[in-house]
C-alpha positions in Angstrom: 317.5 -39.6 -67.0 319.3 -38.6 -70.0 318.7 -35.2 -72.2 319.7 -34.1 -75.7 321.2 -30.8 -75.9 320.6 -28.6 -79.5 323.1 -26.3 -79.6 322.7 -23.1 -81.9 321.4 -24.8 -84.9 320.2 -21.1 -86.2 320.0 -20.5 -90.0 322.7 -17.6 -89.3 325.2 -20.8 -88.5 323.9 -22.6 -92.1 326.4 -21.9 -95.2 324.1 -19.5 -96.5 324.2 -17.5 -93.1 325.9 -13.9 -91.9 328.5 -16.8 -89.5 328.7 -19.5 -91.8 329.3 -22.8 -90.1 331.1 -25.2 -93.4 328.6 -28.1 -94.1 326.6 -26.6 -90.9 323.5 -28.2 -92.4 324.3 -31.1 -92.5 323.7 -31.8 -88.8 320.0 -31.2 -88.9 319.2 -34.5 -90.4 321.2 -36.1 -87.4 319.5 -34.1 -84.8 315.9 -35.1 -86.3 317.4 -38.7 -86.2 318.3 -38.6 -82.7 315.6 -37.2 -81.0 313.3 -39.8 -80.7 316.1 -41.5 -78.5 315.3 -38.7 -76.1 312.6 -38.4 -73.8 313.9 -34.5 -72.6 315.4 -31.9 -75.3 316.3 -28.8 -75.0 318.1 -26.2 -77.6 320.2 -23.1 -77.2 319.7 -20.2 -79.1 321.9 -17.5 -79.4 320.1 -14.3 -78.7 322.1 -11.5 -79.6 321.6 -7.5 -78.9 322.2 -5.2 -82.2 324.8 -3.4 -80.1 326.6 -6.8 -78.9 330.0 -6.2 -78.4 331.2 -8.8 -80.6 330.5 -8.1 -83.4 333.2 -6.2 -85.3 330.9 -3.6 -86.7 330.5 -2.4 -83.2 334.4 -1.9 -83.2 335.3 1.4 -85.8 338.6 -0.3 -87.8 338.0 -4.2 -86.6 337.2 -6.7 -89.0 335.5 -10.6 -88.3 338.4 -13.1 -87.2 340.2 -10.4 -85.0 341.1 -11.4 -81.7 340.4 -8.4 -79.2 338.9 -7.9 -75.5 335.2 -8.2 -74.1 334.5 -8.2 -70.7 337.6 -8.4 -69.5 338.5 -11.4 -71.6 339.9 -12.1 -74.8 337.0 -12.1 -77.7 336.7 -13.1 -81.3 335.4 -10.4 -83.7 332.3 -11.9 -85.3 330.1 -10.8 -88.1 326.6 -9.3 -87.0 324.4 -12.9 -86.3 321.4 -14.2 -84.7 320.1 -10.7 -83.7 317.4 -11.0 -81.0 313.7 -11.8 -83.6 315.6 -11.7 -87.4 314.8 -14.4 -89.1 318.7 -15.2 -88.8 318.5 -16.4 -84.9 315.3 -18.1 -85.8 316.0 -22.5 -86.1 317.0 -24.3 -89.3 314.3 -24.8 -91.7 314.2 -28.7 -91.4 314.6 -29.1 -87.9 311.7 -30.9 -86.1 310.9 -28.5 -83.2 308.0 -29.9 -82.0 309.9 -32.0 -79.6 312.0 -29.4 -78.1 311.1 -29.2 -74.0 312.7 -25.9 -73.8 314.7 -23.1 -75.6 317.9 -21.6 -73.9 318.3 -18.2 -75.0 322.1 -17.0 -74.5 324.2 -14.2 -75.3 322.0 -11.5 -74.4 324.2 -9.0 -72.6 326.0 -6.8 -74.7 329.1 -6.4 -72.6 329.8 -10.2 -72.7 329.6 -13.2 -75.3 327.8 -16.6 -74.3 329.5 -19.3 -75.7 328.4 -22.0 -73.3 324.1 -23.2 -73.3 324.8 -23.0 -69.1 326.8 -19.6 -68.2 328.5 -16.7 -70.0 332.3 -17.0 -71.3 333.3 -15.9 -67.7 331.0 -17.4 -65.5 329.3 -14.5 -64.2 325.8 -15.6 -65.0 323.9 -18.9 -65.7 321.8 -19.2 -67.8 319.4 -21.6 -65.9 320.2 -24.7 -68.5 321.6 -26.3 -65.6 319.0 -25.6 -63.5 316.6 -27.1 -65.2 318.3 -30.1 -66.4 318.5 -30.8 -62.6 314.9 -30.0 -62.0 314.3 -32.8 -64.3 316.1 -35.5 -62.8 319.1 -35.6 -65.6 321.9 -37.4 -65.2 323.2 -37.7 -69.0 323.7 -34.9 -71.7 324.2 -35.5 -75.2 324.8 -32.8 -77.2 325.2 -31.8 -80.7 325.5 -28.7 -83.1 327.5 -26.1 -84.0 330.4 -25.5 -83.8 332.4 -28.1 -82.3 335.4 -26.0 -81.6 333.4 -22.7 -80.1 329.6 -23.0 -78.7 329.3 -26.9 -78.4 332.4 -26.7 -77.0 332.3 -24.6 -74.3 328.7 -25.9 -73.9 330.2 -29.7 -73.3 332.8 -28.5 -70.8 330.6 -26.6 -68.6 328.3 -29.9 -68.3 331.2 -32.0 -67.2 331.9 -29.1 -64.5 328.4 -29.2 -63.3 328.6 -33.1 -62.9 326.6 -34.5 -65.8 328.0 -37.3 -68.0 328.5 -35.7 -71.1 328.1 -37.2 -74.0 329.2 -35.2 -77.9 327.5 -36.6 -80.7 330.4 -36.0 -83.4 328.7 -36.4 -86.7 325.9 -34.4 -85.5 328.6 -31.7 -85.2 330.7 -29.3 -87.5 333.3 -26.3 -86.6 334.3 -22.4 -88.0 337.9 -23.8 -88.2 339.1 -20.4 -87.6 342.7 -21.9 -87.7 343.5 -25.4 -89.1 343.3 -28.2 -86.9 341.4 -26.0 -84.2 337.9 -28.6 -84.6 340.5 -31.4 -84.0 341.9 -29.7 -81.1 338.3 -29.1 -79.6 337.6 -32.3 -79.6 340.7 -33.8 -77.7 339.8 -30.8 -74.8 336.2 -32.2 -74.9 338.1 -36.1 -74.1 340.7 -34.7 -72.1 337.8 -33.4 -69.6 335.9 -36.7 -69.5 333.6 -36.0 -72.4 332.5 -39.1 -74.1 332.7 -38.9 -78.4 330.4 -41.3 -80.1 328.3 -41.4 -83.2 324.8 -41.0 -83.8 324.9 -44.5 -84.2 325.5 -45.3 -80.5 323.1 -43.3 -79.3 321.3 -45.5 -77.2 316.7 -45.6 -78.0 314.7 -44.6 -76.0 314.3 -45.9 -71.9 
């Protein structure tokens, strides 16, 4: 069975958010598009702490865009988002939710950033995504959101580690571009590890 995979489409991602994504709206009217196609979707949600330590105004003296150390492992500084119930972790105004099977909460522990919908950014916890995609008899993950060159991402990578056929949905998708050329450079890691790129156009109906 095949599944679509939401990732993080929160109105703290949208241009007019505390983490803008560029043109980060623009993907809802593809993920309402695509997911009649679908006969299992499931959405991440980041799910952030007030004390989570990336954001920078947890760090006296660091500023968004810095690179420093979480957990052991190198972290981007990020503006306070998608705080655990404000309205800025809540879904995109827009975005049919009534056919989402299940919502993936991530990022919840303060002491270490979730970029990936299946396990924390060093693999010491699942979240259960995978889990339950297997519960379900899935074979096949599509996935689109943002951004392309963080969450969706690491998101894509870790499905093609856990064995599903992974599928990115690249006009349903848009990236922080912290550097030029990083969305680009996403994507060819996304190929490079067996991950299939296709539009919303090939997105094959419904079984």
């Amino acid at each position: 069975m095949k599944a679509l995979i939401l990732v993080d489409l929160q109105n703290d991602f949208l241009p007019t958010g505390a983490l803008p994504v560029p043109r980060g709206d623009e993907v809802i009217v593809v993920a309402n598009r695509v997911m009649p196609r679908f006969p299992l979707i499931v959405a991440t949600q980041d799910w952030h702490p007030a004390n989570h330590g990336s954001f920078a105004a947890n760090h006296p003296g660091r500023k968004p865009g810095e690179l420093a150390e979480l957990g052991g492992l190198p972290q981007v500084m990020w503006p306070v988002h998608c705080v655990a119930h404000t309205n800025g972790a809540e879904f995109a105004p827009g975005l049919d939710t009534r056919h989402l099977a299940e919502v993936v909460p991530k990022g919840t522990d303060p002491a270490m950033d979730s970029y990936s919908g299946f396990f924390d950014n060093g693999h010491r916890k699942a979240t259960g995504l995978g889990d339950y995609l297997r519960a379900h008899s899935v074979t096949d993950v599509y996935m689109l959101g943002l951004a392309t060159d963080y969450c969706v991402k690491a998101t894509a990578l870790d499905a093609r580690q856990l064995g599903f056929a992974t599928h990115l949905v690249l006009d349903g998708c848009r990236g922080v571009e912290l550097a030029p050329g990083d969305i680009d450079r996403a994507v060819a890691e996304m190929r490079a590890a067996g991950v299939r790129v296709l539009g919303s156009d090939e997105v094959p109906a419904a079984n």
